[in-house]
N, C-alpha and C positions, 0 to 999 in steps of 0.2 A: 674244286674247279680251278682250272690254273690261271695263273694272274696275269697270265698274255695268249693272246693267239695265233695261230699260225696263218690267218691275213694280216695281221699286225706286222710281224716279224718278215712277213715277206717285202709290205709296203717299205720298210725300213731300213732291206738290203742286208739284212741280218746273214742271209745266204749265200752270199755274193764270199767265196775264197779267194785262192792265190795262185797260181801259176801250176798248171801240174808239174814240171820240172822245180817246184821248189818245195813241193808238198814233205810233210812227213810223215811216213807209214804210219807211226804210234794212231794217227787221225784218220786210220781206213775206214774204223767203227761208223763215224760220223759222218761219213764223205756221201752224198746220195750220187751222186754223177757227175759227169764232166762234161764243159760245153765251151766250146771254140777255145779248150786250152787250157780252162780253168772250170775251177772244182768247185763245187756247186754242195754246199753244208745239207745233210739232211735237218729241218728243221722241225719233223716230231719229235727228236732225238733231243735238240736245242730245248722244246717244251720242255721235255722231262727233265735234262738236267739242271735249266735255270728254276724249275720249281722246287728240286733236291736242296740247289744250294737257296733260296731265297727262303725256305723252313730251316737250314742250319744257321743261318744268318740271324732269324728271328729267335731263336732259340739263345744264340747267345746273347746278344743285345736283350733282352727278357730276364739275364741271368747278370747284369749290371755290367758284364765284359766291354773291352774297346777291340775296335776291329783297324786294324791299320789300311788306307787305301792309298795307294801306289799306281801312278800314273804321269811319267813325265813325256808322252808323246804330244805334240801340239796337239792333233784333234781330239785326245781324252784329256789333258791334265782342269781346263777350265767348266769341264761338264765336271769330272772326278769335283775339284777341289768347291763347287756349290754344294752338290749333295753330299758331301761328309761333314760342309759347315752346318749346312739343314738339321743334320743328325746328331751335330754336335759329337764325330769321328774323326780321331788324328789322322792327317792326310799329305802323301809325298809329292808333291807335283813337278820339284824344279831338279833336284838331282839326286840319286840315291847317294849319300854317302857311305863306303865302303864298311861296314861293320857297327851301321845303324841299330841292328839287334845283337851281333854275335859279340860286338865291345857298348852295349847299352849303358855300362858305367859311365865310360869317356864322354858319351854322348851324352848323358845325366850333367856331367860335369860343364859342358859346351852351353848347356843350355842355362845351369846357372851363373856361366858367368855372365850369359844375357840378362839374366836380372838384375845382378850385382847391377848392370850398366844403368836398367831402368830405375833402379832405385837413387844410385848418383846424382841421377839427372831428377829425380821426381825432391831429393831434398838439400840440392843447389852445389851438391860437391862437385859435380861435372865442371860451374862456373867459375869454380876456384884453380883451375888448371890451365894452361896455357893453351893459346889458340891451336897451335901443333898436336897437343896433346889431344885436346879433343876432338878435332878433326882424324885422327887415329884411332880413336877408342867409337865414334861414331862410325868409321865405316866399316871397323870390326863387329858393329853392333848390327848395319846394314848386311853385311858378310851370314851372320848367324841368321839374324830374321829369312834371308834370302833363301838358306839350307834346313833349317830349322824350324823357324817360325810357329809351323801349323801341326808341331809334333812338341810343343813346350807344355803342355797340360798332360803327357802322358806322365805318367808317373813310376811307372811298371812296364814290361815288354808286353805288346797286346795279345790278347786271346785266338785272336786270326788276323788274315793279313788278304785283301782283293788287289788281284793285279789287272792291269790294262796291260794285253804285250805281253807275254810272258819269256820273250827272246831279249826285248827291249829290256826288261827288267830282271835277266836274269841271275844277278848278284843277287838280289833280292827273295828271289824264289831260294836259291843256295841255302840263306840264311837260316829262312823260316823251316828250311825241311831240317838243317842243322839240328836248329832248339825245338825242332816237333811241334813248333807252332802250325794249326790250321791252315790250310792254301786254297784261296778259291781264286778261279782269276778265269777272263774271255781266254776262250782259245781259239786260234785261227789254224787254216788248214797246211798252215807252215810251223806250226809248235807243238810240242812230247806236250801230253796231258797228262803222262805215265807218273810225274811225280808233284799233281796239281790233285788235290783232296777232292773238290769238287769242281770239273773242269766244264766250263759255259761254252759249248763248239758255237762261234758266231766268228762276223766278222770284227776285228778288232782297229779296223783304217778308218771307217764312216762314220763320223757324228751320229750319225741318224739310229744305227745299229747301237754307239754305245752308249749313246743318251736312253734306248728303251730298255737296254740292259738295268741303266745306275735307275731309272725312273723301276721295274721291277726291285730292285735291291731295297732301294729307299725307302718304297710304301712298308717292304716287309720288315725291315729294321724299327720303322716307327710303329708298326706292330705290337712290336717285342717294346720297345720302351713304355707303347701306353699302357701294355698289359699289365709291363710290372709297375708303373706308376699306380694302376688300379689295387694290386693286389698290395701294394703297401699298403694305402688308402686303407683298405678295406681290414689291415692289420691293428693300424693305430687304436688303441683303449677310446671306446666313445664314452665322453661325460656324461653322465647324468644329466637328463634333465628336470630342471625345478619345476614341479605342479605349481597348483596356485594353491594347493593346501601349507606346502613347503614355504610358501612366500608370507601366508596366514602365520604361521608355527615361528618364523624368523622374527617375524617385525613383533609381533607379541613378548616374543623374550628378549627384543630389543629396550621394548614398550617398560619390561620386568624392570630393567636392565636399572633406566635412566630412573624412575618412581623409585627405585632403593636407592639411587645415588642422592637424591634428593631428599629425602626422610634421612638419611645418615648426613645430612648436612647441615638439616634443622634440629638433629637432635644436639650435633657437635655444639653449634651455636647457643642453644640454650644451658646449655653447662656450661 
């Protein structure tokens, strides 16, 4: 059964496109109609491929992977950057910097030297520097947090990557099709879906539209993590447990134990 409906998605303007004069053919597939000028999403089409990508989603997330979420337009980046915290997913919101994935070292390196900073500061060496100096090293550390921040726990280039905008974001898409990372992202009826793995045809302007996108994404990601949290559970060696015969058998040869300690102590004694 699919995890949204098409009253839903209507109420939510999910269908609502862009300008015919700005469309892009790649999106004929998707298009159901056109009305005073603009283009009108078919949204069975919408059903079926946000239910494709919300099972590839759950699937990796299930398999311990991180999914990179990418959204710096005003009206997605503060919906984006709640539910990738929810999920505990590295998330872009303020600016793509240019070889985020494709130079992932440099960025390894950018990020520790924000820790270097926090560490400074956490065992008093920040205090030992002069007022200039730290005001420098503090707003280089404000500089990083700002770019950075919400991608310092990655450790590794992630497994997939969800874009908001996939025009807006298109450095970003570059990247990922580069290293063959995964691509799933909204697409609107002015963006190529042609090199988007699993492309979501919605509106990608309206709160309303990508809040029920990320709310479908979400549930199915925390899917995938309760599952595997389950199947580990269910992995872990169960201990034994002690009958009460076990308990009888212990305290008796404890019983053993202390009765020889004591006869070997009376016997010491009387030699």
């Amino acid at each position: 059964m699919p995890r949204t409906s098409f009253d839903e998605l209507l109420e939510a303007g999910v269908h609502f496109g862009h300008l015919k004069r700005k469309w892009n053919p790649n999106m004929a597939p998707y298009i159901f109609t056109e009305k005073k000028g603009i283009h009108v999403i078919d949204l069975n089409k919408t059903i079926v491929k946000l239910e494709d990508a919300a099972n590839a989603m759950k699937q990796i997330a299930k398999s311990g992977r991180k999914i990179l979420f990418v959204a710096t337009k005003k009206q997605a980046k503060d919906i984006v950057a709640e539910s990738a915290k929810a999920m505990n997913m590295p998330f872009v919101t303020e600016r793509w910097s240019g070889g985020m994935l494709t130079n992932f070292a440099t960025i390894r390196k950018a990020i520790k030297k924000m820790t270097q900073i926090d560490k400074m500061e956490a065992d008093g060496t920040l205090n030992t520097l002069s007022k200039r100096e730290r005001l420098q090293i503090s707003r280089q550390r404000a500089k990083l947090e700002k770019n950075l921040g919400s991608i310092a726990e990655l450790t590794r280039i992630p497994s997939a990557i969800f874009i908001v905008d996939v025009l807006n974001e298109k450095i970003a898409v570059a990247e990922a099709n580069k290293l063959g990372i995964t691509t799933f992202a909204i697409v609107d009826t002015n963006s190529d879906p042609t090199n988007i793995d699993f492309p979501i045809p919605a509106n990608d302007d309206a709160t309303k539209s990508i809040s029920l996108i990320m709310k479908v994404i979400t549930e199915a990601i925390s899917e995938g993590i309760s599952e595997r949290k389950n199947d580990r559970e269910k992995q872990k060696p169960s201990k034994p447990k002690k009958t009460a015969t076990d308990a009888k058998v212990a305290t008796k040869a404890k019983v053993k134990e202390v009765s020889e300690e004591v006869v070997a102590e009376e016997e010491k004694s009387e030699d």
